[in-house]
Every structure is written in structure tokens, then in C-alpha cells.
C-alpha positions as CSV (number, residue, x, y, z in Angstrom):
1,X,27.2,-12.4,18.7
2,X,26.5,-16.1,18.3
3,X,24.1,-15.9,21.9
4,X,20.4,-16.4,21.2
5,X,17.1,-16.9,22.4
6,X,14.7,-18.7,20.4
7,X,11.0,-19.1,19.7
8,X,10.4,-21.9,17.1
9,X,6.9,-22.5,15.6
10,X,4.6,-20.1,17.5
11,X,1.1,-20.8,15.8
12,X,-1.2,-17.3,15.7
13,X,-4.7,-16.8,14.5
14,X,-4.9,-13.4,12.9
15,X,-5.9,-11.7,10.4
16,X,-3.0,-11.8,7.0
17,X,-3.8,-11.8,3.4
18,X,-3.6,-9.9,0.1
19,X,-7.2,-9.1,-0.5
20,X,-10.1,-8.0,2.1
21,X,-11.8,-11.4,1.5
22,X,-8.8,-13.0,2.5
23,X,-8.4,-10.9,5.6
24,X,-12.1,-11.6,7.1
25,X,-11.4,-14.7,8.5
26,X,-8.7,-15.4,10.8
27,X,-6.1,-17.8,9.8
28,X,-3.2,-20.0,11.2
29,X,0.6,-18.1,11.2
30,X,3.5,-19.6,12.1
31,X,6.3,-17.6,13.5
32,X,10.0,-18.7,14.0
33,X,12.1,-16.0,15.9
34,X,15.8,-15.9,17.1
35,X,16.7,-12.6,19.8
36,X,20.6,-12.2,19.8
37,X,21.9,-10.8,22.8
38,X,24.9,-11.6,25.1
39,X,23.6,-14.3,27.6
40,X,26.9,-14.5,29.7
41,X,25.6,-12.1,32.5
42,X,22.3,-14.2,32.8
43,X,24.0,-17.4,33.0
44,X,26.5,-16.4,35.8
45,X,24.1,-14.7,38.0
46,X,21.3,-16.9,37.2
47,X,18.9,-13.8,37.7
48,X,16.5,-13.6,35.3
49,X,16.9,-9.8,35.5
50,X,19.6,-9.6,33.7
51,X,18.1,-11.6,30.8
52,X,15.1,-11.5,28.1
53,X,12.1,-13.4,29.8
54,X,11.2,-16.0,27.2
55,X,7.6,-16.1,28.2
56,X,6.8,-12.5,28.1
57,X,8.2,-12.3,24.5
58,X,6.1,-15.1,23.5
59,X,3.1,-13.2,24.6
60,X,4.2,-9.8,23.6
61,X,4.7,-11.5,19.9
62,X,1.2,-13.3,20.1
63,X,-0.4,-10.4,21.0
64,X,0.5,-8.2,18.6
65,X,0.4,-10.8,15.4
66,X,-3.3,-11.5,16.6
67,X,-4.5,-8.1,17.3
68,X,-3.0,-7.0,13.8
69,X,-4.5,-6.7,10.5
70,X,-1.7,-7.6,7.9
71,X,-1.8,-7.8,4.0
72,X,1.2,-9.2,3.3
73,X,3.8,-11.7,5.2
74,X,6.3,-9.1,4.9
75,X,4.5,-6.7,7.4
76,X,3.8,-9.1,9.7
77,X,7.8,-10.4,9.9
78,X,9.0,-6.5,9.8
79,X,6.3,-5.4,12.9
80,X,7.2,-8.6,14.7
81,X,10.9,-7.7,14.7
82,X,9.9,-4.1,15.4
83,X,8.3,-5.3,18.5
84,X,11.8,-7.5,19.7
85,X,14.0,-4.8,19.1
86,X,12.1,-2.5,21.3
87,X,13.6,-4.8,24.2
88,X,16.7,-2.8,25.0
89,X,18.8,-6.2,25.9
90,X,18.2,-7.6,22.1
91,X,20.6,-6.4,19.3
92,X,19.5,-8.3,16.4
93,X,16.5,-10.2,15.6
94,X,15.6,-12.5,13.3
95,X,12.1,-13.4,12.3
96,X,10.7,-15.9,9.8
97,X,6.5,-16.0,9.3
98,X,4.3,-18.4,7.4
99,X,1.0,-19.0,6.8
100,X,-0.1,-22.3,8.2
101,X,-1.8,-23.5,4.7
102,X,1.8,-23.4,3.6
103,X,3.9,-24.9,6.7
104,X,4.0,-28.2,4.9
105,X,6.0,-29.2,2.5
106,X,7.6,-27.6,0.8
107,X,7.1,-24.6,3.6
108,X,6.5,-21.4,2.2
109,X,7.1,-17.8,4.0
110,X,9.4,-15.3,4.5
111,X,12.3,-14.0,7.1
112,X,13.6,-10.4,8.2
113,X,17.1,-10.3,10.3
114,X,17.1,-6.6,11.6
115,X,19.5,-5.3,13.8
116,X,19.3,-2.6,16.6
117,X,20.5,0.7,15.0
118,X,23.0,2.6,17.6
């Protein structure tokens, strides 16, 4: 399925890092992530229904990456992509996470693709 919804560059405070000193003070992610779903029933009813609503992923996705507590980048993509596939409509996700520090170049992070098991 080539349909897909897309959140690029969502910036997060939360708390991410491989040591407990690194995890007491909130810190700048970045998260890229791409829902795949069949769109053809939203675009010809125009009834946002029968779609994902992009704003209430957003804030599901912020709220969970800044109310978490993660050691590694890994966790944080996997709980992320979790979190989309618990919307019924979305049969694959994937979800790339970085730390700001490293968004530059070159950018450094990681990326899960997960798919809805049936």
C-alpha cells in the first residue's frame, strides 16, 4: 500500500539517554513518521471519519514521547509505532527518531517499519 500519512520533523522535549545523568534533563527529539493506510475512502467522501485525523496523531505521538522516560532511541521509535498501530485504520508504520544534538549534519538516529499483525 503506497497511501500514507506523514509527520515529518515533530521536535519533543523528553527525557532519552543511556545513563541516568543523561536522562535528568529533558532534551530535544526529532520524530519523522509515515502511517500507511488506504486513503481512497477518505478522499471520495471527504469525511474525515473515514480517515486518520492528522492532528490527533500528532498529539497522541507528543504526548507519549514527552511523558516517557527512554534509554535508548530504539525504545522510543518501537513505543512510538506501538502507539500508531493501535489506530485500527493504520497497517504499517514507519517511524524514524533522533536526538536534536544529532539532526545536523550528518543526522544521526534510528527508524522502525512495523506492520499491523492480523
Amino acid at each position: 500500500m503506497a497511501d500514507r500519512i506523514f509527520i515529518d520533523n515533530l521536535r519533543v522535549r523528553c527525557s532519552v539517554g543511556a545513563t541516568e545523568k543523561e536522562r535528568l534533563t529533558p532534551q530535544d527529539v526529532l520524530i519523522d513518521a509515515s502511517l500507511f493506510l488506504d486513503l481512497r475512502e477518505a478522499a471520495s467522501s471527504n469525511d474525515l471519519e473515514g480517515n486518520v485525523n492528522y492532528k490527533e496523531e500528532l498529539q497522541r505521538i507528543s504526548g507519549f514521547v514527552s511523558k516517557g522516560r527512554f534509554v535508548l532511541l530504539e525504545g522510543l521509535a518501537e513505543g512510538v509505532a506501538s502507539l500508531c498501530l493501535s489506530n485500527p485504520k493504520v497497517q504499517r508504520v514507519r517511524v524514524r527518531v533522533r536526538k536534536g544534538k544529532y539532526s545536523g549534519e550528518p543526522s544521526i538516529g534510528v527508524e522502525v517499519e512495523r506492520t499491523r499483525e492480523r
